[in-house]
Jmol script that loads the backbone (N, CA, C; Angstrom):
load data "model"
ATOM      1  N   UNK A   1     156.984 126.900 130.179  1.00  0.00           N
ATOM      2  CA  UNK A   1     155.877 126.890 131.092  1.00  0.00           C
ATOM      3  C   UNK A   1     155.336 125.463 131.192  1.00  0.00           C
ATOM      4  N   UNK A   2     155.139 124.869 132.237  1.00  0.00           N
ATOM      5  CA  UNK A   2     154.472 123.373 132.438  1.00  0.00           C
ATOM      6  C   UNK A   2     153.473 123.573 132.340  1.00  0.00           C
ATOM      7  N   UNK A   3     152.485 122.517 132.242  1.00  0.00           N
ATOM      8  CA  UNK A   3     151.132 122.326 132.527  1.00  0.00           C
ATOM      9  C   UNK A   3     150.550 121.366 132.894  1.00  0.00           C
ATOM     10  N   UNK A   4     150.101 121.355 133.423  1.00  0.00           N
ATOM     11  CA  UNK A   4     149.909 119.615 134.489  1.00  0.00           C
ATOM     12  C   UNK A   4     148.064 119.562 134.095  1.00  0.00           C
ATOM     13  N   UNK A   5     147.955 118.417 133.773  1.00  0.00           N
ATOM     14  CA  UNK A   5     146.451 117.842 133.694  1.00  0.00           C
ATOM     15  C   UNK A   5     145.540 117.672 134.390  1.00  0.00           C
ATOM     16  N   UNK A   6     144.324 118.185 134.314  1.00  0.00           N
ATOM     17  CA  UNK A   6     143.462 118.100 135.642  1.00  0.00           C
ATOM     18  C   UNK A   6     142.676 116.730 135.637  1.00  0.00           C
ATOM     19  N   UNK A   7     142.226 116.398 136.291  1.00  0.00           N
ATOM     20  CA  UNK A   7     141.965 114.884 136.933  1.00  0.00           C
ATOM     21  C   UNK A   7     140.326 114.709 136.266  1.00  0.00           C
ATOM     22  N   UNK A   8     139.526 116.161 135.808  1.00  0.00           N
ATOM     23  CA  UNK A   8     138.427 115.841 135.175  1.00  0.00           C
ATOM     24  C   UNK A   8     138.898 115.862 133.435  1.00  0.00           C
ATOM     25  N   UNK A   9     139.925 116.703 133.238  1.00  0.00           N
ATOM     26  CA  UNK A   9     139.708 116.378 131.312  1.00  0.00           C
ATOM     27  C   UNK A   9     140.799 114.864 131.833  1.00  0.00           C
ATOM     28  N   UNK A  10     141.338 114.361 132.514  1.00  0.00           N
ATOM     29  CA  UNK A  10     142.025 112.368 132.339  1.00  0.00           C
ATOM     30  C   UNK A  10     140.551 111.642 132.372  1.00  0.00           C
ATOM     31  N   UNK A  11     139.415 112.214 133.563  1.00  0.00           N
ATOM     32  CA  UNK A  11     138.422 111.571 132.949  1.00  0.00           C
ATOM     33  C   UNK A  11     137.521 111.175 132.477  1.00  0.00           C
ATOM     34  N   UNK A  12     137.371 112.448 131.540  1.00  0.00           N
ATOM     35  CA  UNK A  12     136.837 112.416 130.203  1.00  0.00           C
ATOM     36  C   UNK A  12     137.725 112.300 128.874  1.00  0.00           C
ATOM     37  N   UNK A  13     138.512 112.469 129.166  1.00  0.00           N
ATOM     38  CA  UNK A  13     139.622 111.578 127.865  1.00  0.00           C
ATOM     39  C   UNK A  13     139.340 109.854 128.050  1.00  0.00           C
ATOM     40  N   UNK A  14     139.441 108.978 128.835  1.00  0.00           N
ATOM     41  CA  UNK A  14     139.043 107.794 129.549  1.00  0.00           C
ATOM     42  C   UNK A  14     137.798 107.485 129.367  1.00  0.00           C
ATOM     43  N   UNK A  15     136.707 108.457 129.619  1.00  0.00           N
ATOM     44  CA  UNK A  15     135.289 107.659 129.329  1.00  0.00           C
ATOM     45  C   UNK A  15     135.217 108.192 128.088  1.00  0.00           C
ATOM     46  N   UNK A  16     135.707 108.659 127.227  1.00  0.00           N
ATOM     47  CA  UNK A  16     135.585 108.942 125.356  1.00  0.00           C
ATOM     48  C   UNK A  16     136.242 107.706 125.159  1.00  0.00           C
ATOM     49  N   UNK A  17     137.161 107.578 125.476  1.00  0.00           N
ATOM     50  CA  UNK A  17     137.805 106.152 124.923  1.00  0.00           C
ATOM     51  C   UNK A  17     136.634 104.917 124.917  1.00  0.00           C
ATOM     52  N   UNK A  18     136.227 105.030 126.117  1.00  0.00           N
ATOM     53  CA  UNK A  18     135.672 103.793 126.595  1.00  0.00           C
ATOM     54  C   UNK A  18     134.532 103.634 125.838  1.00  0.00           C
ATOM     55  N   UNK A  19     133.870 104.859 125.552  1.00  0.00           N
ATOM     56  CA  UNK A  19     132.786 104.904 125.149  1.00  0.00           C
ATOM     57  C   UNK A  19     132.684 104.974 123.514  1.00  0.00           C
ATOM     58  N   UNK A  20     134.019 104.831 123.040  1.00  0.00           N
ATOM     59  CA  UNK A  20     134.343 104.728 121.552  1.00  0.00           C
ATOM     60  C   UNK A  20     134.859 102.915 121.545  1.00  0.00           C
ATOM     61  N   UNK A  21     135.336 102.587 122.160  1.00  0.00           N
ATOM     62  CA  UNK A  21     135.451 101.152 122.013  1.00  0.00           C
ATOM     63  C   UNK A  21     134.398 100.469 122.481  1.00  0.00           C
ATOM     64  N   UNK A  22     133.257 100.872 123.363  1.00  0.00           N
ATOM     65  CA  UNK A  22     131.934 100.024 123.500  1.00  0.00           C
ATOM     66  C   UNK A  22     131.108  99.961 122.346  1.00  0.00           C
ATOM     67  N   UNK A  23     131.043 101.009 121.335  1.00  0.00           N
ATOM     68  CA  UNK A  23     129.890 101.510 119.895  1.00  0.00           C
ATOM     69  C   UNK A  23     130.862 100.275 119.219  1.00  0.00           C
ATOM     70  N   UNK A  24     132.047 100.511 119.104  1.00  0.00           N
ATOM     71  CA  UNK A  24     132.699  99.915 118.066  1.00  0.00           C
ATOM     72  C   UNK A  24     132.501  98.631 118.450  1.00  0.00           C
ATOM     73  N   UNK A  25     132.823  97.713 118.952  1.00  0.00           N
ATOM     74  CA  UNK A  25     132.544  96.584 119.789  1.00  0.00           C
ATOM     75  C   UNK A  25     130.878  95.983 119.255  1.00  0.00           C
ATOM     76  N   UNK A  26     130.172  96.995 119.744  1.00  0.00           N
ATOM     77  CA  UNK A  26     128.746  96.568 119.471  1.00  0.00           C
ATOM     78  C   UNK A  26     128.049  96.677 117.877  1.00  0.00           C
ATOM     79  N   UNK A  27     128.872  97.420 117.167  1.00  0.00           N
ATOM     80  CA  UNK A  27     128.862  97.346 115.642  1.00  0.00           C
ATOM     81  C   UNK A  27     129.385  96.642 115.320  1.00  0.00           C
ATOM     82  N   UNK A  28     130.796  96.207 115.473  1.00  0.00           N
ATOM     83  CA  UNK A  28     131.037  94.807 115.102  1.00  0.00           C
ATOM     84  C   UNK A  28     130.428  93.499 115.074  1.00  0.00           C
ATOM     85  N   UNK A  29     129.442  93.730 116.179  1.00  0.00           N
ATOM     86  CA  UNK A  29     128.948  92.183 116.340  1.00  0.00           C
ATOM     87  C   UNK A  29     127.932  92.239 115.799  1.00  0.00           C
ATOM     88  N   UNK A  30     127.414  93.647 115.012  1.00  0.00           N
ATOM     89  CA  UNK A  30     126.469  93.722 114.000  1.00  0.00           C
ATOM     90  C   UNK A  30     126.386  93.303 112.829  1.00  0.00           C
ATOM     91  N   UNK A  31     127.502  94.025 112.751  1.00  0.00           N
ATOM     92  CA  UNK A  31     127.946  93.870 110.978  1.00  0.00           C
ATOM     93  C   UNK A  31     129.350  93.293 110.370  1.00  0.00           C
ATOM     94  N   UNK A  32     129.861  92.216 111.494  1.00  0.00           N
ATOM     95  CA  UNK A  32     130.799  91.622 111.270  1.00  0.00           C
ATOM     96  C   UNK A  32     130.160  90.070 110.283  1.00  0.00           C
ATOM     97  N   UNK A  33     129.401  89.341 110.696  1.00  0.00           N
ATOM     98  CA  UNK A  33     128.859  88.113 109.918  1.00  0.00           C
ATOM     99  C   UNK A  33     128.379  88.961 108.712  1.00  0.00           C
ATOM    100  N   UNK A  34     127.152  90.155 108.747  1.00  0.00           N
ATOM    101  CA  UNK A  34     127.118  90.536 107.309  1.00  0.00           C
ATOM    102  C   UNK A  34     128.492  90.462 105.818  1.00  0.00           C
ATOM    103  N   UNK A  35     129.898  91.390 107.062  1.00  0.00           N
ATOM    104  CA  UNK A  35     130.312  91.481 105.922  1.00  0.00           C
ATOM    105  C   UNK A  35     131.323  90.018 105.862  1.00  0.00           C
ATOM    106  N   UNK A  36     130.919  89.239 106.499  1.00  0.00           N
ATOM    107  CA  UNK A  36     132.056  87.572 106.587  1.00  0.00           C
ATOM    108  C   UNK A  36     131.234  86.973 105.399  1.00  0.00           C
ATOM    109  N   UNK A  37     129.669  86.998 105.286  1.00  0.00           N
ATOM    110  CA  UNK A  37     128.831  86.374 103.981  1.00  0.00           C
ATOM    111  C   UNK A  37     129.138  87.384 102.627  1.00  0.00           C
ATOM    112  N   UNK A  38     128.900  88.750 102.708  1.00  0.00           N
ATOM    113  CA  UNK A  38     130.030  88.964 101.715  1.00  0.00           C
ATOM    114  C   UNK A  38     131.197  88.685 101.056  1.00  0.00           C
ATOM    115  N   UNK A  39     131.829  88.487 102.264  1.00  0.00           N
ATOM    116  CA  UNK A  39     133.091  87.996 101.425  1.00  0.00           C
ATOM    117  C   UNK A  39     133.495  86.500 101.132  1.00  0.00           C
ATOM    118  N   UNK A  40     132.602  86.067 101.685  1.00  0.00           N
ATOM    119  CA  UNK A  40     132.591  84.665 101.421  1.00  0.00           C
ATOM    120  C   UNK A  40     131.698  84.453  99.947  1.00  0.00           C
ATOM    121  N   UNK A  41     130.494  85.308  99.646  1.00  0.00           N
ATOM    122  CA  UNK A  41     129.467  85.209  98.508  1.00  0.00           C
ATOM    123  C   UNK A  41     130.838  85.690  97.538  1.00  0.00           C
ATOM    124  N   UNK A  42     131.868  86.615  97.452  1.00  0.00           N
ATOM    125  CA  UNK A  42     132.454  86.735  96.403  1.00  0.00           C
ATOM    126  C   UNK A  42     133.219  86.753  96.022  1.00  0.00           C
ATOM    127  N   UNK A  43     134.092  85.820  97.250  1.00  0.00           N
ATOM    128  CA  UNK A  43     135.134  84.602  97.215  1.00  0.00           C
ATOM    129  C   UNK A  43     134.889  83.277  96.531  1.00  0.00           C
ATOM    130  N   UNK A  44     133.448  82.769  96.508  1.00  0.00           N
ATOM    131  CA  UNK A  44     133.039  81.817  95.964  1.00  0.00           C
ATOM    132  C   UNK A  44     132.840  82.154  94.523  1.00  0.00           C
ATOM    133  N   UNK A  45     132.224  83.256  94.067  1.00  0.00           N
ATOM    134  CA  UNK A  45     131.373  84.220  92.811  1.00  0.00           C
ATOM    135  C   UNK A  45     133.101  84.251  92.005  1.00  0.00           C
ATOM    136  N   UNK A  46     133.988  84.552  92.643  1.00  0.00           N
ATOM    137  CA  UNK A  46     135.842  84.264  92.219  1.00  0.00           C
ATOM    138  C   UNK A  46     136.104  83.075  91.593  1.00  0.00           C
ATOM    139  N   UNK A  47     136.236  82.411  92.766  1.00  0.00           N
ATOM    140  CA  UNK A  47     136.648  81.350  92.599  1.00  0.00           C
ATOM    141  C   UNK A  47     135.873  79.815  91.894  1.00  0.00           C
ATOM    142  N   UNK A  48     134.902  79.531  92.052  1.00  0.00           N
ATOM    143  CA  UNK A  48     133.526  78.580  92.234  1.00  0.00           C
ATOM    144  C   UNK A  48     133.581  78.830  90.603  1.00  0.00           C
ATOM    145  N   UNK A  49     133.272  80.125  90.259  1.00  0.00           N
ATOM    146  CA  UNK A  49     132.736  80.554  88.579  1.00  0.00           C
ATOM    147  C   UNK A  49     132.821  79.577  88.091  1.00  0.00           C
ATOM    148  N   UNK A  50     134.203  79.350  87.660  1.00  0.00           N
ATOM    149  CA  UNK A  50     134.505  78.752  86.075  1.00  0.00           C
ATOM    150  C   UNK A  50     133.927  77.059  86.155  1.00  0.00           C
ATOM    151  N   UNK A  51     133.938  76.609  87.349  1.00  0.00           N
ATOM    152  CA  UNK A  51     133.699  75.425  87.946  1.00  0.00           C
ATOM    153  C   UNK A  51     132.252  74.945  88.031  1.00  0.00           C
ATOM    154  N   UNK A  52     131.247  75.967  88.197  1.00  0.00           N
ATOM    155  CA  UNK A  52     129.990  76.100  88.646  1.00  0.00           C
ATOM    156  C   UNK A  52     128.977  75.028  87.536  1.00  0.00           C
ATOM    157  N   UNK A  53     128.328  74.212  88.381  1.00  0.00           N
ATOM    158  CA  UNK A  53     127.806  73.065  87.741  1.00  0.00           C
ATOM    159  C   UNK A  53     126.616  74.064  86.336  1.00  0.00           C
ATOM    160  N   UNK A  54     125.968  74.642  87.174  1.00  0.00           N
ATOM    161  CA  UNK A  54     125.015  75.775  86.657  1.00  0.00           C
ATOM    162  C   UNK A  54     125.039  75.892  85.197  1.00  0.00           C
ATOM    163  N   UNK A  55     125.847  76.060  84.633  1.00  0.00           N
ATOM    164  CA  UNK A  55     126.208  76.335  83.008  1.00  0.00           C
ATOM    165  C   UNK A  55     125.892  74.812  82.322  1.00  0.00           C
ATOM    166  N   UNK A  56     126.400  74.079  82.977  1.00  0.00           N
ATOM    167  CA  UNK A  56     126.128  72.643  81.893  1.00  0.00           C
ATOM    168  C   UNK A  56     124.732  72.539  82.356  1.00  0.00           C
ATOM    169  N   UNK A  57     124.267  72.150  81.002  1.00  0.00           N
ATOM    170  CA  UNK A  57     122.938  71.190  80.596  1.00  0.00           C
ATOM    171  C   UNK A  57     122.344  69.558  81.470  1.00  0.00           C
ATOM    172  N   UNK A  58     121.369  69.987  81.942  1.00  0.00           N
ATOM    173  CA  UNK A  58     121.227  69.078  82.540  1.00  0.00           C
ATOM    174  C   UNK A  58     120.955  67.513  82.222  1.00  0.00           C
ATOM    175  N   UNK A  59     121.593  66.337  82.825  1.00  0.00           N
ATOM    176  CA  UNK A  59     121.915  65.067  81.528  1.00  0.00           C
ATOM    177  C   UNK A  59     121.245  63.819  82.483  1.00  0.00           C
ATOM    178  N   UNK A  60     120.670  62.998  81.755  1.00  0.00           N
ATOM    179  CA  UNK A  60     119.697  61.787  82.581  1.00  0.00           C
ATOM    180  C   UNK A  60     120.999  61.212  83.618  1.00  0.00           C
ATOM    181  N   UNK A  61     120.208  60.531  84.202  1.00  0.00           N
ATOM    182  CA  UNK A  61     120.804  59.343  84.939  1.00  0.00           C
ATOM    183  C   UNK A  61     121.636  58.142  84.030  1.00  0.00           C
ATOM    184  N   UNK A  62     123.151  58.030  84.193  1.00  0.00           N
ATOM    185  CA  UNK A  62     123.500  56.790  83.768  1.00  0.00           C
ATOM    186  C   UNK A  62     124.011  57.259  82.762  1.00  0.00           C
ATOM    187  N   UNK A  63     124.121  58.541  81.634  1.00  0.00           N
ATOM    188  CA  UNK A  63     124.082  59.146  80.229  1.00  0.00           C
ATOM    189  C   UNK A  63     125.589  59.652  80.417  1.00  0.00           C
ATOM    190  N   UNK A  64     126.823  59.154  80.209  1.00  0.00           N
ATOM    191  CA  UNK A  64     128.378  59.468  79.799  1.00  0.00           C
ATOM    192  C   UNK A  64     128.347  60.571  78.398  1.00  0.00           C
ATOM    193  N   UNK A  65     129.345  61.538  79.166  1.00  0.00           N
ATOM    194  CA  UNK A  65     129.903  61.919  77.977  1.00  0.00           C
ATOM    195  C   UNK A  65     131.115  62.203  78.466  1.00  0.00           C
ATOM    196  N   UNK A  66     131.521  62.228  77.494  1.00  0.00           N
ATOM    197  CA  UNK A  66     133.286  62.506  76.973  1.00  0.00           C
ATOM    198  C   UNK A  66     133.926  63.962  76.052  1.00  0.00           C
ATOM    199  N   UNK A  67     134.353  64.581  77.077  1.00  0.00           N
ATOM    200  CA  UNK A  67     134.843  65.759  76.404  1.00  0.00           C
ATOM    201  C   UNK A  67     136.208  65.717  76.396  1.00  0.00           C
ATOM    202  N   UNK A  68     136.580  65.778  75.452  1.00  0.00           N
ATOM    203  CA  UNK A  68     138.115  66.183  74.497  1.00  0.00           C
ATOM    204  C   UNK A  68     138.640  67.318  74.426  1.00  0.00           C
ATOM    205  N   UNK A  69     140.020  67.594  74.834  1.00  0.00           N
ATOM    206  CA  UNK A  69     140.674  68.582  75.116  1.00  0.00           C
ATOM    207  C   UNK A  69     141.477  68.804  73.530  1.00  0.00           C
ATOM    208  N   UNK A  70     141.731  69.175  72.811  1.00  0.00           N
ATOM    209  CA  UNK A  70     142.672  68.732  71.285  1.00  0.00           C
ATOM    210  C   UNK A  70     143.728  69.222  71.982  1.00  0.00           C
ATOM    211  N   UNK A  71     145.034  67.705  71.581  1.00  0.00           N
ATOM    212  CA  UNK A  71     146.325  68.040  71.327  1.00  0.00           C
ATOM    213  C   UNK A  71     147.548  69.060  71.457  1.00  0.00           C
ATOM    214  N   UNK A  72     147.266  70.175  71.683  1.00  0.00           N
ATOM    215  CA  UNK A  72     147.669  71.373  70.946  1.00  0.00           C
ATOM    216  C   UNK A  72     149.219  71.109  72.097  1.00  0.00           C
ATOM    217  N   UNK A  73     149.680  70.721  72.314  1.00  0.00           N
ATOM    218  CA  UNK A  73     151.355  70.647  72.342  1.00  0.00           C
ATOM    219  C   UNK A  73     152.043  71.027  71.847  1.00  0.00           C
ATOM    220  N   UNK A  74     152.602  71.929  71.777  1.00  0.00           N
ATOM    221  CA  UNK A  74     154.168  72.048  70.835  1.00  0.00           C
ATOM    222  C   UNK A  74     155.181  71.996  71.626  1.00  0.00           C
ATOM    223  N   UNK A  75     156.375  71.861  70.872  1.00  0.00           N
ATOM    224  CA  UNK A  75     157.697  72.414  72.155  1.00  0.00           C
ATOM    225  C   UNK A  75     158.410  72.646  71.719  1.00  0.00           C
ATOM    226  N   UNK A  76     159.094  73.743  72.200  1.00  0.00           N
ATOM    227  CA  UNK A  76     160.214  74.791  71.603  1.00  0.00           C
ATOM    228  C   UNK A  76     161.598  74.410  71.336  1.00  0.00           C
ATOM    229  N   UNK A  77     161.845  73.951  70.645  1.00  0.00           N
ATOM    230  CA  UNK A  77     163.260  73.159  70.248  1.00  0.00           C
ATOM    231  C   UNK A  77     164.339  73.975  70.613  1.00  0.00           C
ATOM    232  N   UNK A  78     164.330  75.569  70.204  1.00  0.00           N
ATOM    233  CA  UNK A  78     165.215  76.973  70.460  1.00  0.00           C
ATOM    234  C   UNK A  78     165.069  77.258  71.904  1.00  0.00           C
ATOM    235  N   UNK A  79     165.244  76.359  72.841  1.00  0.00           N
ATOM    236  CA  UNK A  79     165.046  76.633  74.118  1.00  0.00           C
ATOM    237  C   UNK A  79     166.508  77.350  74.968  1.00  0.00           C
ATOM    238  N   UNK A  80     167.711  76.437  74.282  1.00  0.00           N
ATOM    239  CA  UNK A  80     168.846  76.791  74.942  1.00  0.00           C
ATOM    240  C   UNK A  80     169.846  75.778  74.534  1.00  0.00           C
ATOM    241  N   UNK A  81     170.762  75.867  74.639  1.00  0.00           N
ATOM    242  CA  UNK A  81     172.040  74.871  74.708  1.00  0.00           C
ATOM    243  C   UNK A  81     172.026  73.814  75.753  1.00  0.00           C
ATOM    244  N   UNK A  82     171.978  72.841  75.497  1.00  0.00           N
ATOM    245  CA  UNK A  82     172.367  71.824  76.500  1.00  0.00           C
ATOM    246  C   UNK A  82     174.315  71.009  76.883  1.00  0.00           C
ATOM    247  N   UNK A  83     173.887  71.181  78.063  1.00  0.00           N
ATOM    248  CA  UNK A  83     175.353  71.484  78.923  1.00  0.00           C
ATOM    249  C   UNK A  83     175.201  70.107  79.957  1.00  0.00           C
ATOM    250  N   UNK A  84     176.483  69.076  79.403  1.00  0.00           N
ATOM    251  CA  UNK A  84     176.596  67.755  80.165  1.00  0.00           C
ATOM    252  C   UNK A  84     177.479  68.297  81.181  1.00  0.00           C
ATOM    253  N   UNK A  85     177.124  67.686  82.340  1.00  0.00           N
ATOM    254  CA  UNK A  85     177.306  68.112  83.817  1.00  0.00           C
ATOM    255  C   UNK A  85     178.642  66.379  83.610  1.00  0.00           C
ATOM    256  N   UNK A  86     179.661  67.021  84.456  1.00  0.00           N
ATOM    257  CA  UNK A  86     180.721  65.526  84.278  1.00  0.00           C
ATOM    258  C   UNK A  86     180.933  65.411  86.215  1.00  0.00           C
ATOM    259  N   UNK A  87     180.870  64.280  87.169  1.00  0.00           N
ATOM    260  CA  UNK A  87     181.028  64.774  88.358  1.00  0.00           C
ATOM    261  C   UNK A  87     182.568  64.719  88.486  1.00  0.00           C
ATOM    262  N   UNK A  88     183.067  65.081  89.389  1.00  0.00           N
ATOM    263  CA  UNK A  88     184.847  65.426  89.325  1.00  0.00           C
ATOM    264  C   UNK A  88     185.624  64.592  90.382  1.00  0.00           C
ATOM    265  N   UNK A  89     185.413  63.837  90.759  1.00  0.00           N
ATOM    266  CA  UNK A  89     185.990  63.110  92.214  1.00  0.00           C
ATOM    267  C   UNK A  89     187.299  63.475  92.776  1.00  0.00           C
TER     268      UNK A  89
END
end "model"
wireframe off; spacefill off
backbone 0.3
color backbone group
């Protein structure tokens, strides 16, 4: 059995659309910068942390210091066999 579409539910299928992409559209331009400073506040709150001046003590004008990392190098001698490459002409 066919059924062919009547010309009022094409347009009201058409103005639902339309009228679902105008809300959406206009919420976006609501709450699109809200959530861009979100993700920017905890992209920075990520990344920025470990870096963040905030934690150190605050130090006069002109006043150096020097922080030291210790040594701690080792290197693994049991790494592998070493293999001389000869070129072959």
């Amino acid at each position: 059995m066919l059924q062919f579409a009547s010309a009022v539910g094409v347009l009201r299928t058409v103005l639902i659309i339309l009228v679902i992409y105008y809300v959406l559209k206009v919420l976006s331009r609501i709450f699109a910068p809200l959530l861009i400073k979100y993700v920017a506040r905890k992209a920075g709150q990520r990344f920025g942390g470990p870096f963040n001046a905030k934690n150190e003590p605050e130090r006069k004008e002109g006043e150096v210091t020097i922080d030291k990392v210790p040594n701690t190098k080792s290197s693994n001698k049991n790494v592998g066999d070493y293999i001389d490459y000869e070129e072959i002409d």
